[in-house]
N, C-alpha and C positions, 0 to 999 in steps of 0.2 A: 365607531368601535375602536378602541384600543387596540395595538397591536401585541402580539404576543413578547416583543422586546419591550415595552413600556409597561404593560397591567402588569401589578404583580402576582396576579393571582393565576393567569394564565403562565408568568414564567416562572413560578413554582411548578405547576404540573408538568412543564418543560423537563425542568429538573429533575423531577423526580422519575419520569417517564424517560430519561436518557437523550431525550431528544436534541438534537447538537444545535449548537446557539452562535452561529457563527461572527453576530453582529458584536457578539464579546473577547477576551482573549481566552485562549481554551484552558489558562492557568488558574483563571477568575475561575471561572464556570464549576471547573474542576473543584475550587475549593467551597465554592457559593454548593453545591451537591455534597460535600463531606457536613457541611454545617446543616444544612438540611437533613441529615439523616442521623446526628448527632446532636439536636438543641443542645440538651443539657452540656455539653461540654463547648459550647460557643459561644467565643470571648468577644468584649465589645470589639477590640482592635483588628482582631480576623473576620470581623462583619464590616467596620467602619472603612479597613485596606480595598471592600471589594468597587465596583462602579453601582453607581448608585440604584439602576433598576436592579440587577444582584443584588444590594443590598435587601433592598426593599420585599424582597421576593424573600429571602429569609426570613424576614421580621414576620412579612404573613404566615411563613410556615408555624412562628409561633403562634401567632394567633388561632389560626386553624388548630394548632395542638394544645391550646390552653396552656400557654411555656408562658407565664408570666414574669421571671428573672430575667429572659433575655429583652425585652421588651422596657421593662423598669431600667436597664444598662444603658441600652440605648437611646432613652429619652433623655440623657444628662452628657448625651453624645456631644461633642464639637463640631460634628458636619452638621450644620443648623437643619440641611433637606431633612436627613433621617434623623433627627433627635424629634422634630415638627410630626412626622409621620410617625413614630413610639409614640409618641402622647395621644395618637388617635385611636394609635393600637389597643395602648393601656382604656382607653374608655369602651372599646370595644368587647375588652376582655371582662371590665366591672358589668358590663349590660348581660354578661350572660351569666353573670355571678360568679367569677373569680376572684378570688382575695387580689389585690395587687394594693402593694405598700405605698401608700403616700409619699407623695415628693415632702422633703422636709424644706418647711417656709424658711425664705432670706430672712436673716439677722436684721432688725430693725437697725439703721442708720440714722446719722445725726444729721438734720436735712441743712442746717447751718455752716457743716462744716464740707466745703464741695472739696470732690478729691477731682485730681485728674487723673486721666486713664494712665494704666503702666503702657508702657513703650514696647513697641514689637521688639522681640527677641531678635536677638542678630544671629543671621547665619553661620555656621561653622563650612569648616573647606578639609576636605580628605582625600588621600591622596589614593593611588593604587595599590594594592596587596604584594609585594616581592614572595619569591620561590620562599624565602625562611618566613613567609608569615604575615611581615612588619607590614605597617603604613604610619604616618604621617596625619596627625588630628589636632586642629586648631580650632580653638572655640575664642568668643568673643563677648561680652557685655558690656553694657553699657552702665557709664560711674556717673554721680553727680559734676552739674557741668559740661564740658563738652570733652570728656574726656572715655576711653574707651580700655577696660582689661583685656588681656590678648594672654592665652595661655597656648603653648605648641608643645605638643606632646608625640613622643614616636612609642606606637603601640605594637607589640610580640604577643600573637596568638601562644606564643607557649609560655611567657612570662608576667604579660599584661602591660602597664606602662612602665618603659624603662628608662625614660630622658623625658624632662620636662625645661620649659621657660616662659617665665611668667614675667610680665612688664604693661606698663600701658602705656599708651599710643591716643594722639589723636583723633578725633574722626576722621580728617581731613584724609592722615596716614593711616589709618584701618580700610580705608575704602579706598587708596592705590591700592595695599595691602592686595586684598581682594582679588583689584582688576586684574592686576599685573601676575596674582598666580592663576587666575582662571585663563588666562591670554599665553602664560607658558605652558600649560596642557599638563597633564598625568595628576590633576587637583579637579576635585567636582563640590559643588554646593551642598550643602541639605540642611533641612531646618535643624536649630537647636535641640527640640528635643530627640532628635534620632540622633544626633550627634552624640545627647548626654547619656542614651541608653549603651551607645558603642562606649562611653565613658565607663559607664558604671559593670558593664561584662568585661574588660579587664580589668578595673579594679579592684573586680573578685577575683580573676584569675591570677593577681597578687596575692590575696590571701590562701586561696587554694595553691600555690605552688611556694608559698613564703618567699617569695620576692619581696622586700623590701620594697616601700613606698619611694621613690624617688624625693626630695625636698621640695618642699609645696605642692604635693599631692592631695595633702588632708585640708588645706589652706581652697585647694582649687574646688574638690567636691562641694563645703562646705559652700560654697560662692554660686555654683551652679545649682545646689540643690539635689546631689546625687546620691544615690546609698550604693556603692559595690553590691553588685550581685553575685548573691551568694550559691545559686544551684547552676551549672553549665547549662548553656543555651542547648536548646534541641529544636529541632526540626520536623515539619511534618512528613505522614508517610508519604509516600509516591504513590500513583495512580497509575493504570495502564497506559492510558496518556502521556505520565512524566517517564517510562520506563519505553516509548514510542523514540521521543524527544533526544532522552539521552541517545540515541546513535550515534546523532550528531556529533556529539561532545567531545571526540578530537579536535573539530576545527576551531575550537575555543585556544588552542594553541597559535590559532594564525593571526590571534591579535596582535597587537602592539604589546601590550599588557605584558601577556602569559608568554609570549614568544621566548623570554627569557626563563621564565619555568621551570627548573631542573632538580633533578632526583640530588639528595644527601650527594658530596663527594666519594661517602665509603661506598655508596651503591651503584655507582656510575664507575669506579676502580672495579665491583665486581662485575659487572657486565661488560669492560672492554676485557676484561680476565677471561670471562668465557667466549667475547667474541675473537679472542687469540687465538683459542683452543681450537673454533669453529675454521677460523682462516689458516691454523699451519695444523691440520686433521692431516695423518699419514693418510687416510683414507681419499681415494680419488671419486672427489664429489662433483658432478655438472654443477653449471650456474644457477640451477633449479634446485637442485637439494642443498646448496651452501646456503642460498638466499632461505629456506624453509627451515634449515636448522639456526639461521641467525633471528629468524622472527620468533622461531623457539625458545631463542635464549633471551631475549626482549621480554617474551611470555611470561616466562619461568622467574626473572628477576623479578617483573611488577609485581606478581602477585604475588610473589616473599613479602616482598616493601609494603604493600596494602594489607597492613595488618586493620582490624577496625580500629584499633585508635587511632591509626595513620590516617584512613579513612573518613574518618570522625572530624578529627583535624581540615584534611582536604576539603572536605562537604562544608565546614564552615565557611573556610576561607570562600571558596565560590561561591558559595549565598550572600557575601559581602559583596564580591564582585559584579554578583550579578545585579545588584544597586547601584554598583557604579555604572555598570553598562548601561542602565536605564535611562540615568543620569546623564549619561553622553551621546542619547539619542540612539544605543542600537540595542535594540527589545529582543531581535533574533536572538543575538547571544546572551539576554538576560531570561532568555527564557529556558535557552540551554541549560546552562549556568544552575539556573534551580531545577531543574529536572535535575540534574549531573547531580549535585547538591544531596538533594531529596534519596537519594538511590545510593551515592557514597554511605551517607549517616546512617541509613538502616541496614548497611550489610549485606545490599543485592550483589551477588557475582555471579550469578549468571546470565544473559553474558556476561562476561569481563568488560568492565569499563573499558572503552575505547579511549575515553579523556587519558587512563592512570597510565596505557598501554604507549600512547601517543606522548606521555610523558619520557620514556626510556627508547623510544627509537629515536628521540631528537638528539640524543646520546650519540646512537651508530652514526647518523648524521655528522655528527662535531665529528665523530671519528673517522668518516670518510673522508672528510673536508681537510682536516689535518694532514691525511696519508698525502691524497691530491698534491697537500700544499710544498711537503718532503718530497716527492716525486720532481715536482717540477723545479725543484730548488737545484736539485742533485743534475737534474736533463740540465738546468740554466749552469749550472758552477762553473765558473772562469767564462764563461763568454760574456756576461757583461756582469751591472752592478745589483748587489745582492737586493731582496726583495725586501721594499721598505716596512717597517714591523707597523701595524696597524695603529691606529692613530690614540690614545685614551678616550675612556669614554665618558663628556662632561657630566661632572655630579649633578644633579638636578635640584635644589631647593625650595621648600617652600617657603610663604611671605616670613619674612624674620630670620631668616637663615636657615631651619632646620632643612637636614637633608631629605629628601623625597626618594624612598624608595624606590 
C-alpha cells in the first residue's frame, strides 16, 4: 500500500482535509493547498517549483476535477517525472470524455542532416542584495570555438541595470572565473534561466522608471534571449503559516548579509533626533520608562518609513534573498525571508513587522556604541595614545572586477 506521502490521491485529501504533512516543507505544502483549491489559476511553474509527490498530488486534483488546461501545461513540462505523469493524466481525463487538446506533432526533420545537441547553458553567479537594493549579476554563454561571452551587470531595484561590462573570456578563464568568486563568498550560482528572468525584471524596471539602458544592454538581452518585463513582479498572498513564521523575521538581521541593512540616512537623522529628545527629557524618567519611550520612538519611525511602496520594495528584495539563502545552504532563513516577503507585499501590519522594527533599533545600537565609543575616549584623553580609527572596509568584487555589493 502506498503511503500517504507517495499516492497522490491520498495526498490530495491530505491537502485538502488540512491535514499536516510534515515529510514536506511547510512552504511547499502551503502552496501545493493554495493551487488545489484554485486550479484554474495554476501555473505550470508554481506546480513544477513544488517536490514532486506535491506536485503530482495537484495534477490529480485536476484530474479529479476535470481541469484539463492544467494537465495539457504540464505534459510539455521539463521535469521529465511530471510531464510523464500529465500525459497519463491527459488519457485519463479523454476516457471520461473530456476535450483535451492535442499535443501538436514535431516538425518533420531532415534525417540526413544530423544536428548535434545545443550545449548546457552556463551558470550565471549573484551576488547578495545591499540596504539600497543593488546586487551584482553575471551571466555567461558560450561562443563558437572555445570561446565564452561574460556580461557583468550591477542591478538597482529602484533603477533596474545601471553598469554593465561585456567581453569574452576563455573557458579556461570563465571557470577560474567562477571558482575563485564562489570560493570568495557573498556570490551564489543559479541556473541561466533564473538569472535571465532577474535579467529581464530590471530591464523593465528601466523602462518603467526611464532609466536609460546602459551601452550594450540591448546587445546583451538580444544574446540571451530576454524581453524586459514589462508588469512589476508580485507576490503571493501569505497564509497563517507565512504570518506564524514571520515572527521570526528580526533575526534575519543576524546574518552576514542583512547585518548591514540600514534605514535611508534622513531616517536614521530622524530617529537619533527623537532619541535626543527621549535622553535629555526635562522629565525624570527611571531606566524603565526611558527604555519604553526609546522603543516608542523605534516604533513610531518604522512605521512612518513602511509606507507600502516601501514595503513592496522590502518584500522583494527578501524574496530574492531568500534564494540566495537557499542557495547557501540555510532554508531557516529562506523560509523566513518569504514568509517576511509574502506579508511586507500585501500590507499586513498587524502585527508590526518585527524584520522593519529590528531594522531601526540597529540604529539605537550604532548610537549606543558611538556614545561608548566618546565616553571612553574623553575617560582615556592624555593618558595614553588616541584610539586607533578602525580599519576600511575591503571592497569585495566579483569575477571581472565588478564591485559586489
Amino acid at each position: 500500500m502506498s503511503s500517504p506521502s507517495s499516492d497522490p490521491r491520498s495526498l490530495l485529501d491530505a491537502l485538502r482535509a488540512g491535514t499536516p504533512l510534515p515529510a514536506f516543507p511547510s512552504e511547499a505544502v502551503a502552496s501545493a493547498r493554495a493551487l488545489v483549491g484554485d486550479l484554474p489559476q495554476a501555473a505550470l511553474a508554481s506546480v513544477e517549483v513544488l517536490p514532486e509527490p506535491l506536485a503530482q498530488a495537484v495534477l490529480e486534483a485536476a484530474v479529479v476535477e476535470g481541469h484539463a488546461p492544467l494537465a495539457e501545461a504540464l505534459s510539455a513540462s521539463s521535469v521529465k517525472p511530471l510531464a510523464k505523469a500529465a500525459k497519463k493524466a491527459l488519457y485519463r481525463l479523454r476516457s471520461r470524455g473530456i476535450t483535451v487538446a492535442e499535443a501538436p506533432r514535431p516538425a518533420p526533420t531532415e534525417p540526413a542532416r544530423a544536428t548535434s545537441a545545443a550545449p548546457e547553458p552556463l551558470n550565471a553567479l549573484a551576488s547578495a542584495i545591499t540596504h539600497e537594493g543593488e546586487r551584482a549579476l553575471v551571466m555567461a554563454r558560450l561562443l563558437r570555438g572555445a570561446g565564452v561571452e561574460v556580461v557583468q551587470m550591477q542591478l538597482s531595484d529602484a533603477r533596474g541595470v545601471v553598469a554593465l561590462q561585456l567581453g569574452d573570456r576563455n573557458r579556461a578563464t570563465w571557470r577560474k572565473l567562477v571558482k575563485d568568486g564562489l570560493a570568495h563568498g557573498g556570490i551564489v550560482e543559479l541556473p541561466q534561466d533564473e538569472a535571465a528572468a532577474l535579467l529581464a525584471e530590471a530591464a523593465g524596471t528601466n523602462l518603467r522608471t526611464h532609466t536609460p539602458f546602459p551601452e550594450g544592454l540591448d546587445v546583451v538581452l538580444r544574446h540571451f534571449g530576454v524581453q524586459p518585463q514589462l508588469e512589476p513582479t508580485a507576490l503571493p498572498a501569505p497564509s497563517p503559516e507565512h504570518v506564524r513564521r514571520a515572527r521570526e523575521a528580526d533575526v534575519l538581521h543576524d546574518t552576514v548579509e542583512l547585518a548591514s541593512w540600514l534605514p535611508p540616512e534622513m531616517d536614521m537623522r530622524l530617529l537619533v533626533q527623537k532619541v535626543d529628545e527621549v535622553v535629555h527629557s526635562p522629565l525624570s524618567l527611571s531606566d524603565v520608562q526611558r527604555q519604553e519611550q526609546l522603543q516608542a520612538a523605534v516604533l513610531s519611525v518604522a512605521r512612518a518609513f513602511f509606507t507600502p511602496e516601501v514595503s513592496q520594495r522590502y518584500a522583494l528584495r527578501l524574496w530574492r534573498m531568500a534564494d540566495y539563502f537557499e542557495r547557501s545552504a540555510r532554508r531557516r532563513e529562506a523560509s523566513i525571508a518569504r514568509a517576511e516577503a509574502r506579508l511586507l507585499f500585501h500590507g499586513q501590519q498587524e502585527p508590526f513587522s518585527r524584520f522593519a522594527e529590528r531594522l531601526f533599533e540597529k540604529v539605537l545600537a550604532l548610537v549606543a556604541a558611538a556614545g561608548a565609543r566618546a565616553g571612553a575616549a574623553r575617560t582615556g584623553e592624555g593618558t595614553g595614545p588616541a584610539e586607533a580609527a578602525p580599519a576600511p572596509v575591503e571592497e569585495r568584487r566579483s569575477p571581472g572586477g565588478l564591485i559586489i555589493p
